[in-house]
PDB file of the backbone (N, CA, C, O) and the ligand in Angstrom, with CONECT records:
HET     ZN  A 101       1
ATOM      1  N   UNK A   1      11.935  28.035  27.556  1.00  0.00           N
ATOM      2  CA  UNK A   1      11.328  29.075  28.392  1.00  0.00           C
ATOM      3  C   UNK A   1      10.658  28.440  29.601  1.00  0.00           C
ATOM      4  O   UNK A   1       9.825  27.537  29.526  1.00  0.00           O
ATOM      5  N   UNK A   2      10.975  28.838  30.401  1.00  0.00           N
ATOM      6  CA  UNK A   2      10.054  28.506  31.929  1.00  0.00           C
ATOM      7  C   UNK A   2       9.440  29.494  32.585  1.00  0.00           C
ATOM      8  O   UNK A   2       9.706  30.693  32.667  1.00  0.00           O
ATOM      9  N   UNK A   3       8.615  28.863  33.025  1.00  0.00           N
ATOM     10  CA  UNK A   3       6.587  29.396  32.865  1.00  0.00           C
ATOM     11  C   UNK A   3       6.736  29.125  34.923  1.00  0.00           C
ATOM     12  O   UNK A   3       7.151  28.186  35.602  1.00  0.00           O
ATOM     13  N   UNK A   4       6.195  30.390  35.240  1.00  0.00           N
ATOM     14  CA  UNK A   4       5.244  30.107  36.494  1.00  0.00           C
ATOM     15  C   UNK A   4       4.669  29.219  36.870  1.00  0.00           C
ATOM     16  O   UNK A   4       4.324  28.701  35.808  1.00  0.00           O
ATOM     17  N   UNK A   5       4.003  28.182  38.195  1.00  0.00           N
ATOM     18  CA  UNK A   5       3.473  27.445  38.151  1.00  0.00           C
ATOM     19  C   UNK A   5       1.953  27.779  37.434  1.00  0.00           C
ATOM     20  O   UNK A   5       1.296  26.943  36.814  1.00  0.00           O
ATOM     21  N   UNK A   6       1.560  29.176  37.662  1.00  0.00           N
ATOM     22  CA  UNK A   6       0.045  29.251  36.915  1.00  0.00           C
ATOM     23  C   UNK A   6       0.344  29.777  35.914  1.00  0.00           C
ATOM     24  O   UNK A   6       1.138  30.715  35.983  1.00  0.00           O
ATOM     25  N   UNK A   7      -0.268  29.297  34.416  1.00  0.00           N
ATOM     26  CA  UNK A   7      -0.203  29.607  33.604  1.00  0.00           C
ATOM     27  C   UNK A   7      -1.045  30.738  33.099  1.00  0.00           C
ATOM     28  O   UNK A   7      -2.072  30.226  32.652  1.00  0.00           O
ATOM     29  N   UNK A   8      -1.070  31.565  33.012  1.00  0.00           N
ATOM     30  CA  UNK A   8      -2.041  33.053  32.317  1.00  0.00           C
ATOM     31  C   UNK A   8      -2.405  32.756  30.752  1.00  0.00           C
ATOM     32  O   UNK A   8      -1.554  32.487  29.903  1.00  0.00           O
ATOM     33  N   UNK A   9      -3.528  32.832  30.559  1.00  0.00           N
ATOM     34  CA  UNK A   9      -3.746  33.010  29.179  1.00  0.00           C
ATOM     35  C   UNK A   9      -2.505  33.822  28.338  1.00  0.00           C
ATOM     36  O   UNK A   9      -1.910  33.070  27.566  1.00  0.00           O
ATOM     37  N   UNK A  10      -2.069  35.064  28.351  1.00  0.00           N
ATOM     38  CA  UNK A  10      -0.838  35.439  27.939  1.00  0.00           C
ATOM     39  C   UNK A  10       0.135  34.964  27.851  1.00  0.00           C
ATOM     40  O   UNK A  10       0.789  35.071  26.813  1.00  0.00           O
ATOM     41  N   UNK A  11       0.586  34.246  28.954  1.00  0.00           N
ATOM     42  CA  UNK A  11       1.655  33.122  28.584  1.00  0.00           C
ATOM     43  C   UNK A  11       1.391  32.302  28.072  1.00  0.00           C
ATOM     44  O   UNK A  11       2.352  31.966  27.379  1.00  0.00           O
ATOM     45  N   UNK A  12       0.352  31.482  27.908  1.00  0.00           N
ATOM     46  CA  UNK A  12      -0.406  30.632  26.945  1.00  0.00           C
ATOM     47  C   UNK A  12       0.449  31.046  25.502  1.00  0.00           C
ATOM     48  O   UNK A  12       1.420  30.543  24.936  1.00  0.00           O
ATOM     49  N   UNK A  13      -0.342  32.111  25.243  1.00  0.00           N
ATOM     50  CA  UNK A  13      -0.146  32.375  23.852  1.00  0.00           C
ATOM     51  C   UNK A  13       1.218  32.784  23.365  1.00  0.00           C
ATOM     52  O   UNK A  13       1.623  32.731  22.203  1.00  0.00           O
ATOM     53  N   UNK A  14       1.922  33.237  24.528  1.00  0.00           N
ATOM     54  CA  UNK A  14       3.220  33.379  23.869  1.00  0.00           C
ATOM     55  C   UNK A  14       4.376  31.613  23.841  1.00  0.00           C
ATOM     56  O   UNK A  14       5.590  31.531  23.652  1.00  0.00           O
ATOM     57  N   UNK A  15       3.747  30.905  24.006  1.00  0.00           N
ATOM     58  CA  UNK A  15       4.559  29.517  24.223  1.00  0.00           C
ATOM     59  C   UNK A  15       3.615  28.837  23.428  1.00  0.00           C
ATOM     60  O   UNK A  15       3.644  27.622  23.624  1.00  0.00           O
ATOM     61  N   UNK A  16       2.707  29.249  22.517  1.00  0.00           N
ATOM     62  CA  UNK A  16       1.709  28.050  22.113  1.00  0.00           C
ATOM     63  C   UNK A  16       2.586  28.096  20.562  1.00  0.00           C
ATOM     64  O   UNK A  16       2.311  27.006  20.059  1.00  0.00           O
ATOM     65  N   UNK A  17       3.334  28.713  19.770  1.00  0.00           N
ATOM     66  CA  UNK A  17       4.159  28.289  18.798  1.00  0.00           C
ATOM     67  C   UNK A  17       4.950  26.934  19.400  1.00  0.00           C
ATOM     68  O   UNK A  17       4.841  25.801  18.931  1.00  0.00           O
ATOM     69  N   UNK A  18       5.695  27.287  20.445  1.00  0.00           N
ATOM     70  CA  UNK A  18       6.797  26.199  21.121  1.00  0.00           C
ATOM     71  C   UNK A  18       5.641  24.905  21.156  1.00  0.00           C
ATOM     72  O   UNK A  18       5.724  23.822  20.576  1.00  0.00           O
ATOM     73  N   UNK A  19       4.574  25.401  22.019  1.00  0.00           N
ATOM     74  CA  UNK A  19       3.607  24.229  21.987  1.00  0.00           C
ATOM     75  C   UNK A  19       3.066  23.248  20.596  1.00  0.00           C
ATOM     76  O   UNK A  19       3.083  22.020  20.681  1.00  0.00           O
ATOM     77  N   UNK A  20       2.803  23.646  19.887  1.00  0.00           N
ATOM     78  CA  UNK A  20       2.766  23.440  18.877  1.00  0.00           C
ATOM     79  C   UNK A  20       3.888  22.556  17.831  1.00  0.00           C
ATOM     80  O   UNK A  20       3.656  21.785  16.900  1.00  0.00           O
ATOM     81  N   UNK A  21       4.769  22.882  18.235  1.00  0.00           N
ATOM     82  CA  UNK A  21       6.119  22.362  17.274  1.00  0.00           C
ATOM     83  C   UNK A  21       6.559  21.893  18.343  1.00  0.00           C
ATOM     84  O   UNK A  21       7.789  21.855  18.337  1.00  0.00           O
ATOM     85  N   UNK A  22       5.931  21.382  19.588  1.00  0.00           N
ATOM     86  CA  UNK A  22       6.860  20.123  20.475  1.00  0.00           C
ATOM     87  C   UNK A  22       7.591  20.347  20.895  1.00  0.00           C
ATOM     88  O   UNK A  22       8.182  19.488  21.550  1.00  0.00           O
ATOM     89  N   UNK A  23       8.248  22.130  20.789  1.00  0.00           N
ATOM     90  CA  UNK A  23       9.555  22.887  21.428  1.00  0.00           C
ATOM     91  C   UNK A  23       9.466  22.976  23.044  1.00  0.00           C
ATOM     92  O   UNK A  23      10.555  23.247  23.550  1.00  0.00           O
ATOM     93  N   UNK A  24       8.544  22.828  23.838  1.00  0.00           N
ATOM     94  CA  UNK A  24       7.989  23.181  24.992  1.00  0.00           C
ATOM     95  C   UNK A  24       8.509  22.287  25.947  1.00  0.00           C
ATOM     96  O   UNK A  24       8.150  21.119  25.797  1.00  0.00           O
ATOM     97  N   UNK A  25       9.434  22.586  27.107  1.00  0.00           N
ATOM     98  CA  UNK A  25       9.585  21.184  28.292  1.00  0.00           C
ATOM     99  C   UNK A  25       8.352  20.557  28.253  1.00  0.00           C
ATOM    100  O   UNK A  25       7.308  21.161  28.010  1.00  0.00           O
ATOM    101  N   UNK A  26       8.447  19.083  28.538  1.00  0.00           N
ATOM    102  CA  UNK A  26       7.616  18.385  29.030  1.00  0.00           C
ATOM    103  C   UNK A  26       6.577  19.359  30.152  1.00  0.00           C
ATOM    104  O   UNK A  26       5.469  19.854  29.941  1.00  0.00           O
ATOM    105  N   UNK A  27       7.514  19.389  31.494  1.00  0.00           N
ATOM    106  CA  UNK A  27       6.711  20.373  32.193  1.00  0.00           C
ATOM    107  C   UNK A  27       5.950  21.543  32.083  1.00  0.00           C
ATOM    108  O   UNK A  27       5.284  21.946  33.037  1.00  0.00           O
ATOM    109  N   UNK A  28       5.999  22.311  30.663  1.00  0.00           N
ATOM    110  CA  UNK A  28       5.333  23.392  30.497  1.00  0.00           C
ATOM    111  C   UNK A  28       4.453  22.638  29.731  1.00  0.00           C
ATOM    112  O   UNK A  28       3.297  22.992  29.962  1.00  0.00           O
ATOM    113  N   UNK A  29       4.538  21.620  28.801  1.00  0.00           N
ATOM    114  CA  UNK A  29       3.354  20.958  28.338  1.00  0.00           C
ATOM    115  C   UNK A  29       1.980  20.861  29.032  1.00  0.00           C
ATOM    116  O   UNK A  29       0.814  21.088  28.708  1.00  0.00           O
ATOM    117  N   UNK A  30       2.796  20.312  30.413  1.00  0.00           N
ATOM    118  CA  UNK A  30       1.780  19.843  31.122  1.00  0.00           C
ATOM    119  C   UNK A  30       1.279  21.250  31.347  1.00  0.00           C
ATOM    120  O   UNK A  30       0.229  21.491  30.751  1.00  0.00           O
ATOM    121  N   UNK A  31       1.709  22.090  31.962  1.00  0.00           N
ATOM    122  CA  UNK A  31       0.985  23.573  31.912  1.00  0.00           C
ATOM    123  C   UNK A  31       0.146  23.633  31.129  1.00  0.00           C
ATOM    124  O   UNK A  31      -1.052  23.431  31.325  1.00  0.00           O
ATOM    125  N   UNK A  32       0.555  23.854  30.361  1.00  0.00           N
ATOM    126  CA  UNK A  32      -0.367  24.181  29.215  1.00  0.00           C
ATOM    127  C   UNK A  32      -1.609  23.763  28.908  1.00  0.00           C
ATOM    128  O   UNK A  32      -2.685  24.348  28.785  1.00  0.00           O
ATOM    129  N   UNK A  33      -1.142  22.253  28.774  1.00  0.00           N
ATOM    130  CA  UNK A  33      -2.393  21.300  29.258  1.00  0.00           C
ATOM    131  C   UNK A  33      -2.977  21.343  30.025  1.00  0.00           C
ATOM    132  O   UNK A  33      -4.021  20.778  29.698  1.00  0.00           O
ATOM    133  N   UNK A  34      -3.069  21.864  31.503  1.00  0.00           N
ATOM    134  CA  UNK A  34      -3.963  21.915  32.168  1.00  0.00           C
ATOM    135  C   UNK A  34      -4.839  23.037  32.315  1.00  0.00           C
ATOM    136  O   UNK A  34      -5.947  22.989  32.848  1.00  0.00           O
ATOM    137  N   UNK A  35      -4.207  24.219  31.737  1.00  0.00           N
ATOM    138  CA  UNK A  35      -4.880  25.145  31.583  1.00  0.00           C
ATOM    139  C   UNK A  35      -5.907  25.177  31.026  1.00  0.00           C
ATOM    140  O   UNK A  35      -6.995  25.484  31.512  1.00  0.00           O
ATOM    141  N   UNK A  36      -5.522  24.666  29.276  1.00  0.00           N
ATOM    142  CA  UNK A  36      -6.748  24.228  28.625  1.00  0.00           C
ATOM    143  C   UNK A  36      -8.107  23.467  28.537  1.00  0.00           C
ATOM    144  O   UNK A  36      -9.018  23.371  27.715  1.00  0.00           O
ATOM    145  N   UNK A  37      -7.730  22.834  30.109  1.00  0.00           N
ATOM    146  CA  UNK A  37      -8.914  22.460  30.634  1.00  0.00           C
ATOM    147  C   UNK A  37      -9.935  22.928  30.958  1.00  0.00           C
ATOM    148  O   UNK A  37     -10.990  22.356  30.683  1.00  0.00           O
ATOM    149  N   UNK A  38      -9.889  24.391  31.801  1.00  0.00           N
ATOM    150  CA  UNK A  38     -10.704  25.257  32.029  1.00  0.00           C
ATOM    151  C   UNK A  38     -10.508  26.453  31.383  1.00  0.00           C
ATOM    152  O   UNK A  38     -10.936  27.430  31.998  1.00  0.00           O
ATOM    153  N   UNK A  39     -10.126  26.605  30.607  1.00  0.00           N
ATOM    154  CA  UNK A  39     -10.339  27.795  29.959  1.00  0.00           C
ATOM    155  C   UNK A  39     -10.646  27.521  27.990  1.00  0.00           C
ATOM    156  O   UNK A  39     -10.043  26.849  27.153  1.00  0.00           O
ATOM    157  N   UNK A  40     -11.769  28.354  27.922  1.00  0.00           N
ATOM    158  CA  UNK A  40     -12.487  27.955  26.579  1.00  0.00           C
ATOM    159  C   UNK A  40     -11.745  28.568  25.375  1.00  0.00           C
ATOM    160  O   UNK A  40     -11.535  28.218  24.214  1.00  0.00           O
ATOM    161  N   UNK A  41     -11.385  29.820  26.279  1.00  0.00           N
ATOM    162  CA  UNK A  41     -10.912  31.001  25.120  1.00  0.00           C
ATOM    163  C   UNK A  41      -9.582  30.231  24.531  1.00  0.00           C
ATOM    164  O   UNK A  41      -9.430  30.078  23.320  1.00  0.00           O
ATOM    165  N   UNK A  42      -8.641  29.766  25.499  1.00  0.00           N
ATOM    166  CA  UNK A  42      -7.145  29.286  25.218  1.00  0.00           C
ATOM    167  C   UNK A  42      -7.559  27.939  24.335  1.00  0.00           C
ATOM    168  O   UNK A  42      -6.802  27.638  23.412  1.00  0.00           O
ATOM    169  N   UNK A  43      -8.728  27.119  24.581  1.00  0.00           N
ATOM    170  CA  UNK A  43      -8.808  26.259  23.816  1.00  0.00           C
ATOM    171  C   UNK A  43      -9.173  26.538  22.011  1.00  0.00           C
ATOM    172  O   UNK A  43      -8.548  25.966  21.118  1.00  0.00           O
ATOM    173  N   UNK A  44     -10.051  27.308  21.828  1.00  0.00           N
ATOM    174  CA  UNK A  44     -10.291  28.104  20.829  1.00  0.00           C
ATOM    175  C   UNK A  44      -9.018  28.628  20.447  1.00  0.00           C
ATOM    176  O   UNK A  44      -8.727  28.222  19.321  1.00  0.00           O
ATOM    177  N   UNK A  45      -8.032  29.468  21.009  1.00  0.00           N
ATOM    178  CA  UNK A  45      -7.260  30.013  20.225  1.00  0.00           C
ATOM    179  C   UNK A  45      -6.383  28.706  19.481  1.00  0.00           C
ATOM    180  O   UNK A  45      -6.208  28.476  18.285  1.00  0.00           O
ATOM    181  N   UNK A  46      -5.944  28.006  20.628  1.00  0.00           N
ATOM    182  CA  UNK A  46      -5.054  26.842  20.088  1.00  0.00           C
ATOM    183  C   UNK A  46      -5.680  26.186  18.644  1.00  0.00           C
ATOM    184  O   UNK A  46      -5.126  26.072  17.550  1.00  0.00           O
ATOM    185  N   UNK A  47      -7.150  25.772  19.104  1.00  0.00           N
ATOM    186  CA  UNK A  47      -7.795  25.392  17.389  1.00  0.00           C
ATOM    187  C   UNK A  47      -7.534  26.178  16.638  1.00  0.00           C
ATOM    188  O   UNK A  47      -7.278  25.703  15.532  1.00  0.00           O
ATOM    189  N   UNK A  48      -7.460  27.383  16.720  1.00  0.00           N
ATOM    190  CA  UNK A  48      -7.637  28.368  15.492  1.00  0.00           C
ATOM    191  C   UNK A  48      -5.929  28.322  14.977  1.00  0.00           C
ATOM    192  O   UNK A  48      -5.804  28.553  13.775  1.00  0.00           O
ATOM    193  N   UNK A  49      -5.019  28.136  15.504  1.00  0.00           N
ATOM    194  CA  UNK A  49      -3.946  28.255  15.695  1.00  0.00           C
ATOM    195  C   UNK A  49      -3.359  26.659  14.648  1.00  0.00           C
ATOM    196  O   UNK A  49      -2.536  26.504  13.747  1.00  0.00           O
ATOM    197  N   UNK A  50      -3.961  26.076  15.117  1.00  0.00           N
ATOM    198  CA  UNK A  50      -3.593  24.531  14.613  1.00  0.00           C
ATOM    199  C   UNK A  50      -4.397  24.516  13.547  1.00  0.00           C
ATOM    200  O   UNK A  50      -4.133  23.460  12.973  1.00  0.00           O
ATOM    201  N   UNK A  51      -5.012  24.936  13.107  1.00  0.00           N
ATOM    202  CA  UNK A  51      -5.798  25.536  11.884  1.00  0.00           C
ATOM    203  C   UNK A  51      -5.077  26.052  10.849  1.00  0.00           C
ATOM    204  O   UNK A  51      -5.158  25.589   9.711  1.00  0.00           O
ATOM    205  N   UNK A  52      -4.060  27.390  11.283  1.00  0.00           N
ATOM    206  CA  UNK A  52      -3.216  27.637  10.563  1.00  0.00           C
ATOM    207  C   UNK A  52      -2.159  27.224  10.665  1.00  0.00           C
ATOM    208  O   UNK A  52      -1.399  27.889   9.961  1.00  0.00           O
ATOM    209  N   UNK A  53      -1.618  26.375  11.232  1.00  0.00           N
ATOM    210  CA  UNK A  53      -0.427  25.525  11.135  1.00  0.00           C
ATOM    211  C   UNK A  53      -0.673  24.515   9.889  1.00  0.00           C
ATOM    212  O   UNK A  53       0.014  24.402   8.874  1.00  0.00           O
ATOM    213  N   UNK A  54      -2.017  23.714  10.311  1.00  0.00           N
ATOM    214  CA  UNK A  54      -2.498  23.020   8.951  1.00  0.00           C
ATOM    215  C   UNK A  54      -2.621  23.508   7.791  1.00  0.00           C
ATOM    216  O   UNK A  54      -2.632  22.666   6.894  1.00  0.00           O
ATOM    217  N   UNK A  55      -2.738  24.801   7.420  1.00  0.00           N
ATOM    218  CA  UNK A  55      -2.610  25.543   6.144  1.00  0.00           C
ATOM    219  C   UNK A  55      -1.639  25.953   5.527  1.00  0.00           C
ATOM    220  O   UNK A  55      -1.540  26.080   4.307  1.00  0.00           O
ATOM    221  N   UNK A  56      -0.600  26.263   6.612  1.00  0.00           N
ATOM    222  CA  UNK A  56       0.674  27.023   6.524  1.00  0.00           C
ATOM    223  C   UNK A  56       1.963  25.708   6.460  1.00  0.00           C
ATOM    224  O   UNK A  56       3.159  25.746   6.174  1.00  0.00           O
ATOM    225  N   UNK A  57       1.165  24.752   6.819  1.00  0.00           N
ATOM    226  CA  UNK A  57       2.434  23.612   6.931  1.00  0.00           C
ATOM    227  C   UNK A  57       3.727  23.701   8.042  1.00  0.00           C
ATOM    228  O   UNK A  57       4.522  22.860   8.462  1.00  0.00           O
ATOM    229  N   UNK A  58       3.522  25.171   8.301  1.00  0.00           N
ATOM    230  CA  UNK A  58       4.739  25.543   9.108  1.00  0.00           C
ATOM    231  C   UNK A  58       4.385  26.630   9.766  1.00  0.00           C
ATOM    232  O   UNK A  58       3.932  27.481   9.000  1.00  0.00           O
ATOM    233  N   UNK A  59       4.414  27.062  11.270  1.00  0.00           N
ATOM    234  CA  UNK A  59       4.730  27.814  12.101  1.00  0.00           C
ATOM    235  C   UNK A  59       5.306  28.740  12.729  1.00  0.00           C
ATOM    236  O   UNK A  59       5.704  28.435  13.853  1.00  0.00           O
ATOM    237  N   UNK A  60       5.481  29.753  12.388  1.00  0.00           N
ATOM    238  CA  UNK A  60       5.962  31.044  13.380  1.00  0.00           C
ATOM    239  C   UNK A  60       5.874  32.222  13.868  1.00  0.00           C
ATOM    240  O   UNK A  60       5.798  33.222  13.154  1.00  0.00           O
ATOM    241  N   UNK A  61       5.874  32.244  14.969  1.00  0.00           N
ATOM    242  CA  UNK A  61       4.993  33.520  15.081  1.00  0.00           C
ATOM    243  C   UNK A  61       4.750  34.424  14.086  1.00  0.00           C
ATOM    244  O   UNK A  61       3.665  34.874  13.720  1.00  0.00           O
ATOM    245  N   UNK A  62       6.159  34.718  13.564  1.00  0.00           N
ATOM    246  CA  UNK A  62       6.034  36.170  12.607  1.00  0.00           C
ATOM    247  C   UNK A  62       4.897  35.628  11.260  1.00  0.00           C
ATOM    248  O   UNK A  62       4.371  36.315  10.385  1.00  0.00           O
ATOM    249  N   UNK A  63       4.811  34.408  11.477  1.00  0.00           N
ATOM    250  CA  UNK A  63       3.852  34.000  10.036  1.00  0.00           C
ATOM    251  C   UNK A  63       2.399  34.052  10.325  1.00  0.00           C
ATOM    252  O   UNK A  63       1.621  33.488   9.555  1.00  0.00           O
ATOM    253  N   UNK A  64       1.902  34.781  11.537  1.00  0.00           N
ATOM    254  CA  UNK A  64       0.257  34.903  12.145  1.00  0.00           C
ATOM    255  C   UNK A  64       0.172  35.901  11.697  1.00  0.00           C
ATOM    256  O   UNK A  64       0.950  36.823  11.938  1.00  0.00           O
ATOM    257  N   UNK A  65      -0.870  35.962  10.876  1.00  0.00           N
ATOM    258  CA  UNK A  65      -0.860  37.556  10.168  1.00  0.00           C
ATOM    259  C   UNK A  65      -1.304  38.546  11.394  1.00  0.00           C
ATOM    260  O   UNK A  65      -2.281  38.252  12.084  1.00  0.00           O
ATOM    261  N   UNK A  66      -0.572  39.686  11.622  1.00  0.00           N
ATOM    262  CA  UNK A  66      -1.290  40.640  12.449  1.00  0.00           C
ATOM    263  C   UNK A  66      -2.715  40.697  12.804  1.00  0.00           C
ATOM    264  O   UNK A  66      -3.067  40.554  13.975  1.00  0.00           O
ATOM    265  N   UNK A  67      -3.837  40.968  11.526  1.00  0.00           N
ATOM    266  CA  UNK A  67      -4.710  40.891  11.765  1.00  0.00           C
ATOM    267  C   UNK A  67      -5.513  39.616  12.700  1.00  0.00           C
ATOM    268  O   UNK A  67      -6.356  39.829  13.571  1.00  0.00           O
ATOM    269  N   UNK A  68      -5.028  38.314  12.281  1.00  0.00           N
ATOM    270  CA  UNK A  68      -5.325  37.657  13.154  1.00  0.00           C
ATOM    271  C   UNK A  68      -5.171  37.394  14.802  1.00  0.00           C
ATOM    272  O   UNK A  68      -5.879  36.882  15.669  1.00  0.00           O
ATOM    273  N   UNK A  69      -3.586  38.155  14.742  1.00  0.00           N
ATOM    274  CA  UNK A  69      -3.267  37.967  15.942  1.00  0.00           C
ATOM    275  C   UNK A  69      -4.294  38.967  16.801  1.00  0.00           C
ATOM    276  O   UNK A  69      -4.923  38.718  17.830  1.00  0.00           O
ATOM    277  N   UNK A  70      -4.237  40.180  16.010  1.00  0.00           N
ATOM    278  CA  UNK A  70      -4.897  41.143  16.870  1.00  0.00           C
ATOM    279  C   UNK A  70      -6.605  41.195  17.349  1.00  0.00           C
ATOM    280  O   UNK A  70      -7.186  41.922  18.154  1.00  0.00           O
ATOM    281  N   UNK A  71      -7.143  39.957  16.368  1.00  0.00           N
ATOM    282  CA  UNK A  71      -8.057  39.738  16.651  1.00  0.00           C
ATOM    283  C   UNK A  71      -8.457  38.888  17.612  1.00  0.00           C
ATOM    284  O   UNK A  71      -9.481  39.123  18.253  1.00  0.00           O
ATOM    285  N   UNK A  72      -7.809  37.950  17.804  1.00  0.00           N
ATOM    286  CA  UNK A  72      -7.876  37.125  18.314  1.00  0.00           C
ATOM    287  C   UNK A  72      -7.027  37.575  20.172  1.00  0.00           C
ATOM    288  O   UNK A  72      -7.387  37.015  21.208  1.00  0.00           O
ATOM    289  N   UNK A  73      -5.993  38.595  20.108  1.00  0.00           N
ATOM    290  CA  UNK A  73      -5.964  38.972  21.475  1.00  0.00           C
ATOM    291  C   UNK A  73      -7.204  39.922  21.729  1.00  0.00           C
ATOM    292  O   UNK A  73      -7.538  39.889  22.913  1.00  0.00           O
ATOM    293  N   UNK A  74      -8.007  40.791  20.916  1.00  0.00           N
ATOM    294  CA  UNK A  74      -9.141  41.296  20.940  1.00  0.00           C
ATOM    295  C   UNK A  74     -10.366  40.083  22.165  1.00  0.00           C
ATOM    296  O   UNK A  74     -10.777  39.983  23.322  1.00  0.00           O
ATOM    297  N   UNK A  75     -10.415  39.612  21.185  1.00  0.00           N
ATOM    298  CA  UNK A  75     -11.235  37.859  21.515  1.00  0.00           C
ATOM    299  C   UNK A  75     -10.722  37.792  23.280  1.00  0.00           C
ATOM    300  O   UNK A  75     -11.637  37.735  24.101  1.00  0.00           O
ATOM    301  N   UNK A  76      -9.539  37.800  23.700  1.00  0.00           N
ATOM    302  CA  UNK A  76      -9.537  37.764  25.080  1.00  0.00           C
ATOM    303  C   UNK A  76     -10.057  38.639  25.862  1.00  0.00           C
ATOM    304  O   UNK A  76     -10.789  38.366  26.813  1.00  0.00           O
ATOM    305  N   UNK A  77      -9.616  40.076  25.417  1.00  0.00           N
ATOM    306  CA  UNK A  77      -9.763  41.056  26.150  1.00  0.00           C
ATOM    307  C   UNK A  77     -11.454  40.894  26.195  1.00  0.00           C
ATOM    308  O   UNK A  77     -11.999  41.324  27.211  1.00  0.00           O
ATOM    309  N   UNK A  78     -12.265  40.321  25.192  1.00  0.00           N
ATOM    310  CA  UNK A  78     -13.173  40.435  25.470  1.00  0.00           C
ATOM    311  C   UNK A  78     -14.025  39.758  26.762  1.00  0.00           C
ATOM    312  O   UNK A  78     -14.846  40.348  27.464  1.00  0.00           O
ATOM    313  N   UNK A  79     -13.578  38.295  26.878  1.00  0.00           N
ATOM    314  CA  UNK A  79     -13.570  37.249  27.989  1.00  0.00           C
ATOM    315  C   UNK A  79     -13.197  37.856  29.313  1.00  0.00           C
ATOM    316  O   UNK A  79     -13.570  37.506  30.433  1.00  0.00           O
ATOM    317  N   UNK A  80     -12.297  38.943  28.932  1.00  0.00           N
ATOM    318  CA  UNK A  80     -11.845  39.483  30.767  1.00  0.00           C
ATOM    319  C   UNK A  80     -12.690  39.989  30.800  1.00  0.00           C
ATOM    320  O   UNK A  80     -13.204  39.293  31.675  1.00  0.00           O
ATOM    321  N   UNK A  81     -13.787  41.068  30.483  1.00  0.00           N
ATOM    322  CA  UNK A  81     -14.690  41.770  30.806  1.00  0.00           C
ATOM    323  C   UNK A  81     -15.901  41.164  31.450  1.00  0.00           C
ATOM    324  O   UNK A  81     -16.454  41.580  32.468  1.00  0.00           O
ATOM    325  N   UNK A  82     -16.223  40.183  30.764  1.00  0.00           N
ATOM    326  CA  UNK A  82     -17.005  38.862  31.056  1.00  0.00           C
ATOM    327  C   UNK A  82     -17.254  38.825  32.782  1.00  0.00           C
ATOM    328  O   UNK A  82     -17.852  37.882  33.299  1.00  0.00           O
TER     329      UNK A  82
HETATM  330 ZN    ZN A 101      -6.542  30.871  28.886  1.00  0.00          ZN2+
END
């Protein structure tokens, strides 16, 4: 998948499985990576994310339980208001 030069939190999260499992061009890595520089929320999600990768042993989207997901896009929407 290829990503805009600016990365959006939304795109974040829809490439952070790929991110995660090393699926990601180099170049969107670096995206990614730099995003997470300034932004707290994307860093948090990724922990929380690599959290359950560590539990789950394995990764995929469809394996984020809803509730989490929905909480956790909750969790942004809250930051935009900010
Ligand atoms: Zn972000």
């Amino acid at each position: 998948m290829r990503l805009d030069r600016e990365l959006t939190c939304a795109q974040l999260v829809e490439v952070i499985t790929d991110y995660l499992e090393g699926a990601l061009a180099p170049v969107d890595v670096e995206r990614v990576e730099e995003h997470l520089v300034f932004c707290d929320g994307c860093t948090t999600y990724l922990e929380q994310m690599r959290a359950t990768v560590a539990m789950a042993g394995r990764l995929r989207a469809e394996d984020i339980p809803p509730e989490l997901q929905e909480r956790l896009l909750g969790t942004f929407r809250e930051w935009r208001r900010l």
